[in-house]
DSSP file (Angstrom, degrees, kcal/mol; ACC not computed):
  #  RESIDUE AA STRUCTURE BP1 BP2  ACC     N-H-->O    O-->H-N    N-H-->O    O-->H-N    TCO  KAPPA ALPHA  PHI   PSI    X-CA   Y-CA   Z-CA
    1    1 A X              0   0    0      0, 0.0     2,-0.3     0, 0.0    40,-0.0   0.000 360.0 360.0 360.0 133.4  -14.7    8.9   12.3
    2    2 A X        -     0   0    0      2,-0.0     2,-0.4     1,-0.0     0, 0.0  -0.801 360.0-151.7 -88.4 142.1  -10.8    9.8   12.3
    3    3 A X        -     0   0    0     -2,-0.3     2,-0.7     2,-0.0    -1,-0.0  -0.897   8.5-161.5-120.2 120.1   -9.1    8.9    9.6
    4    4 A X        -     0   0    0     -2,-0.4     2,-0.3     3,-0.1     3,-0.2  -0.599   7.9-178.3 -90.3 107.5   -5.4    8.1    9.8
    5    5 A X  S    S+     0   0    0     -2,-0.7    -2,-0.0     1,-0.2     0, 0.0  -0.865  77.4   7.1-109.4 151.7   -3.6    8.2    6.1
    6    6 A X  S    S+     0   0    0     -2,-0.3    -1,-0.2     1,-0.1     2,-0.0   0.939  95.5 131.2  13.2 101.7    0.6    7.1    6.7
    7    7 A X        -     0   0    0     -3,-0.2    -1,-0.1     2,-0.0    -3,-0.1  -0.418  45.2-158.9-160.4  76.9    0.1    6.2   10.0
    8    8 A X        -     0   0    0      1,-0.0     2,-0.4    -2,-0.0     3,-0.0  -0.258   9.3-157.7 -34.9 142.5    1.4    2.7   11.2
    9    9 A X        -     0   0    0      2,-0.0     5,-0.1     0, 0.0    -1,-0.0  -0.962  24.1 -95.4-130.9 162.7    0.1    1.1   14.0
   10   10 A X    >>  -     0   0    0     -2,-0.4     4,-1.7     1,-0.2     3,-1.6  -0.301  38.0-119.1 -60.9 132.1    1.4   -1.6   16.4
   11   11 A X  H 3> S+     0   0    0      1,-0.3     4,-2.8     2,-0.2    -1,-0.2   0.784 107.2  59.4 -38.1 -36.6    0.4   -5.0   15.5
   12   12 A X  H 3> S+     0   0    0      2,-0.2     4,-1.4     1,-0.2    -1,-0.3   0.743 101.3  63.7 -81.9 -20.0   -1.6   -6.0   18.7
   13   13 A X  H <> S+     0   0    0     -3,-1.6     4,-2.0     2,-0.2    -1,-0.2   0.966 110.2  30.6 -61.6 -48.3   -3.7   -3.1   17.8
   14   14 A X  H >X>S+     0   0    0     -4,-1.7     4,-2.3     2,-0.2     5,-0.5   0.993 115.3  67.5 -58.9 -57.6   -5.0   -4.5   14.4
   15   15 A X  H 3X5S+     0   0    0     -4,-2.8     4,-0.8     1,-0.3    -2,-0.2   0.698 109.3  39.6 -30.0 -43.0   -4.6   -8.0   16.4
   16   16 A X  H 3X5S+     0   0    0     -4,-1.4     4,-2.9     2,-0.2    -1,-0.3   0.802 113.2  50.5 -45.1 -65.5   -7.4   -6.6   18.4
   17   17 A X  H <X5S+     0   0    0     -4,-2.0     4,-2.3    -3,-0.5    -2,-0.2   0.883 113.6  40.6 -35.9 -65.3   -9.1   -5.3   16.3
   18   18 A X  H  X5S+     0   0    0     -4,-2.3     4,-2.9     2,-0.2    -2,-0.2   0.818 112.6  52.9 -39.6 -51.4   -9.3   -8.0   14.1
   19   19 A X  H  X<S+     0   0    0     -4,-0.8     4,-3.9    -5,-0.5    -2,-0.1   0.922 112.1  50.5 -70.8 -51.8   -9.8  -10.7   16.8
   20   20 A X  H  X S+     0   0    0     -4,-2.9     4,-2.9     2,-0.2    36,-0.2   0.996 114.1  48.6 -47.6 -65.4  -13.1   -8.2   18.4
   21   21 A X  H  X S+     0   0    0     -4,-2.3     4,-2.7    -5,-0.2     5,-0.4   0.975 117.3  34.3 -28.4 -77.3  -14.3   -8.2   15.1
   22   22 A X  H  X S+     0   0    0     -4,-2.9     4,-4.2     1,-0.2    -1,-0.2   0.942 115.0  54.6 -26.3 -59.8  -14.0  -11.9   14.4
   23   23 A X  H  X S+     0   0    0     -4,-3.9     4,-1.1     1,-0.2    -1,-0.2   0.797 113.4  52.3 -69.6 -35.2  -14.9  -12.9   18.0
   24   24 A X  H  X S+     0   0    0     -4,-2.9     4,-2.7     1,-0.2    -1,-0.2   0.901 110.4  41.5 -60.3 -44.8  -18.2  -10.4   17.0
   25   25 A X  H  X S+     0   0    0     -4,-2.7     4,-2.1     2,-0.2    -2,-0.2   0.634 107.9  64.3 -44.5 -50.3  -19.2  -12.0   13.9
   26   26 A X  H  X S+     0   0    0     -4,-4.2     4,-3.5    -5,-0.4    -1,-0.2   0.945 107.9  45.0 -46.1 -51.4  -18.5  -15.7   15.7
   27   27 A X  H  X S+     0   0    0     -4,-1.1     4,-1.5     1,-0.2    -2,-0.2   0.869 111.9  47.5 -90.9 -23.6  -21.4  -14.8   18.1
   28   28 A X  H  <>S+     0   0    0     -4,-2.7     5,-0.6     2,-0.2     3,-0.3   0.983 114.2  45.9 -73.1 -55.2  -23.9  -13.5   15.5
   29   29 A X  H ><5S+     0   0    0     -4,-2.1     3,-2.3     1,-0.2    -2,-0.2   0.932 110.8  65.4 -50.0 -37.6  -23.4  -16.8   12.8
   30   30 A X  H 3<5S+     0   0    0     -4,-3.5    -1,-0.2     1,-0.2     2,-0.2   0.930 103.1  32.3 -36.5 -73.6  -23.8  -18.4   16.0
   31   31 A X  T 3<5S-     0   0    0     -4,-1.5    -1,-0.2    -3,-0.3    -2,-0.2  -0.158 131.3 -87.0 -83.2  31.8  -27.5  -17.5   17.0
   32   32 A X  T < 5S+     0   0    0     -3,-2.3    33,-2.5    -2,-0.2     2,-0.4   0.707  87.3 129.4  92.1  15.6  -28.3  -17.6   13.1
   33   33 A X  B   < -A   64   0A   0     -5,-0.6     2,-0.7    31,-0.3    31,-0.2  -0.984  40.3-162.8-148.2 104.3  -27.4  -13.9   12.1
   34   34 A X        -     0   0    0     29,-1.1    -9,-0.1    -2,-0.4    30,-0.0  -0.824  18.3-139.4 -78.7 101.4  -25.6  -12.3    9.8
   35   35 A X        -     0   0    0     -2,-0.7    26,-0.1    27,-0.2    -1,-0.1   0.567  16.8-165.3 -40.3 -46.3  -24.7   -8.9   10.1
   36   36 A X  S    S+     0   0    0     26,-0.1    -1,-0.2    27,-0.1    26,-0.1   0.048  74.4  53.7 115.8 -32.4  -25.1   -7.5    6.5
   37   37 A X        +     0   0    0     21,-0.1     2,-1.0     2,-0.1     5,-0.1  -0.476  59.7 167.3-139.9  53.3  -23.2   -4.1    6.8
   38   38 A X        +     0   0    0      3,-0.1     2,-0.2    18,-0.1     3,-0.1  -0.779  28.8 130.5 -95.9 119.4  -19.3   -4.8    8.2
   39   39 A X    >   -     0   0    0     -2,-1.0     3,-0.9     1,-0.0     4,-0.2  -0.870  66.4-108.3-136.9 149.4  -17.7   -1.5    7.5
   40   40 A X  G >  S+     0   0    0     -2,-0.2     3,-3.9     2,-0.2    -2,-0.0   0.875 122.3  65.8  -4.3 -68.3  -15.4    0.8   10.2
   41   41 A X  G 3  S+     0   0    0      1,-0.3    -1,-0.2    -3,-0.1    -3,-0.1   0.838 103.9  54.2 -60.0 -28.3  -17.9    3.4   10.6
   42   42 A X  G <  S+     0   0    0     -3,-0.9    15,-2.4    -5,-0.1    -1,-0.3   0.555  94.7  87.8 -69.0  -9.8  -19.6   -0.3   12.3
   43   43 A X  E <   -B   56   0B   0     -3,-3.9     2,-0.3    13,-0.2    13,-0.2  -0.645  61.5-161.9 -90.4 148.7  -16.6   -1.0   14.8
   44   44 A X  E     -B   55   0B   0     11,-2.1     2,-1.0    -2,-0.3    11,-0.8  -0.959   3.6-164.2 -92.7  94.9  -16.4    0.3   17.7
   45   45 A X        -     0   0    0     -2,-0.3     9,-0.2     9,-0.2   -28,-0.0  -0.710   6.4-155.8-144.1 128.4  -13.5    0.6   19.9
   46   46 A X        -     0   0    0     -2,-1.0     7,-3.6     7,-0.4     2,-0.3  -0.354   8.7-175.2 -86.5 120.5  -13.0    1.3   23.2
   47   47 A X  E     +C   52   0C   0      5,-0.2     2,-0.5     2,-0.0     5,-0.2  -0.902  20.9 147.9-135.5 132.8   -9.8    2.8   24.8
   48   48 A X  E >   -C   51   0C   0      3,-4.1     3,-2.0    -2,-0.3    -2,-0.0  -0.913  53.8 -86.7-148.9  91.9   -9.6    3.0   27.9
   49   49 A X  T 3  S+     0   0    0     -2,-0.5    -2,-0.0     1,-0.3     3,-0.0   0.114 113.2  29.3 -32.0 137.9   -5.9    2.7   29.6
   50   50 A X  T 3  S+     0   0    0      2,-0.0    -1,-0.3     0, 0.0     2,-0.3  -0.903 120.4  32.8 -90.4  -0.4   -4.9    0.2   30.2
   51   51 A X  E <   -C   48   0C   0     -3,-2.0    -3,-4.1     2,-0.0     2,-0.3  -0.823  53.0-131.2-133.6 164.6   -6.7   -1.9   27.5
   52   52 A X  E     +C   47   0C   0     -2,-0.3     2,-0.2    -5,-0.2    -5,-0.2  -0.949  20.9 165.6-108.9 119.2   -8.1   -2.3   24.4
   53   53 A X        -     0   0    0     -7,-3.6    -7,-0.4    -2,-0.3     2,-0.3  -0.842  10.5-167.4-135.1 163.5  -11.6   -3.6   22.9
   54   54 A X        -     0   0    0    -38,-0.2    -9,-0.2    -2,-0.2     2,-0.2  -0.843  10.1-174.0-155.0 128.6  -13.5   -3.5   19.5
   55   55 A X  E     -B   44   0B   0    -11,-0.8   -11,-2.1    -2,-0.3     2,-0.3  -0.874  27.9-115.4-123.7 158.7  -16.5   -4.3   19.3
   56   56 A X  E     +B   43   0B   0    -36,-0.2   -13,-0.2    -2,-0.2     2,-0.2  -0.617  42.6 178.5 -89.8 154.0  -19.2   -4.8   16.0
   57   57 A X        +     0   0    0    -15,-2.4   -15,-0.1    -2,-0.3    -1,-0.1  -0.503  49.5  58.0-116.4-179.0  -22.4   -2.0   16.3
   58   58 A X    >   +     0   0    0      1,-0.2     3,-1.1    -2,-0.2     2,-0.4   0.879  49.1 156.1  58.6  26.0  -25.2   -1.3   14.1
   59   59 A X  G >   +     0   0    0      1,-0.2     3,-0.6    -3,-0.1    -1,-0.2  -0.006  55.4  95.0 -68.5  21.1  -26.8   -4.9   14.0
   60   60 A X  G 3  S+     0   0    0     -2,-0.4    -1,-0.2     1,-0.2    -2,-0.1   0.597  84.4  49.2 -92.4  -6.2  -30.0   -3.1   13.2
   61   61 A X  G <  S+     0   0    0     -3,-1.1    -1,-0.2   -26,-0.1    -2,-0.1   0.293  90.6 120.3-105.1   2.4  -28.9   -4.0    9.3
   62   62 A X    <   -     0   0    0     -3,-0.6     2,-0.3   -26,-0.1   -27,-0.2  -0.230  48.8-161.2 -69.2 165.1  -28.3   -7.9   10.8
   63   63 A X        -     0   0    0      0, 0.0   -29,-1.1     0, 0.0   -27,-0.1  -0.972  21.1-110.6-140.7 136.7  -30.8  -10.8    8.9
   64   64 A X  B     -A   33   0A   0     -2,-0.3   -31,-0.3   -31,-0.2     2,-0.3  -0.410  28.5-153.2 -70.4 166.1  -31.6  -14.0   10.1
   65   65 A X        -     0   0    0    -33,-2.5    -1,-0.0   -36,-0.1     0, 0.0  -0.797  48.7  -5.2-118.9 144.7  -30.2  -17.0    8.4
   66   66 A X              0   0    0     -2,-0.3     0, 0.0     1,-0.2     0, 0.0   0.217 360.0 360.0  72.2 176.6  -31.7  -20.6    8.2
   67   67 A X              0   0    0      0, 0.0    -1,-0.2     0, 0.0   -35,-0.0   0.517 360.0 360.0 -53.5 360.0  -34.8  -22.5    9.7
């Protein structure tokens, strides 16, 4: 993992970030799941000009929830 110390970055990058995250997180509490382990080293993120994605990894640490 790189780690960037005083390093700004453009908002729509965290925005991205953030939003992949979320948008990951949405689809496991959806089908009953919680993931268990959300850290970095568990993002992903894809750059690939001209876009940007992040997606969550490591679900192996996920647990089901509920009936």
């Amino acid at each position: 993992m790189e780690l960037y110390k005083n390093v700004t970055f453009d908002p729509i990058y965290a925005k991205i970030i953030l939003s992949g995250t979320l948008e990951g997180l949405r689809f496991l509490h959806k089908i009953k799941r919680v993931h268990g382990d959300i850290k970095p080293n568990n993002l992903l993120i894809c750059r690939n000009s001209p876009w940007i994605k992040c997606v969550v990894i490591a679900l192996g640490s996920s647990h089901k929830i509920g009936p």
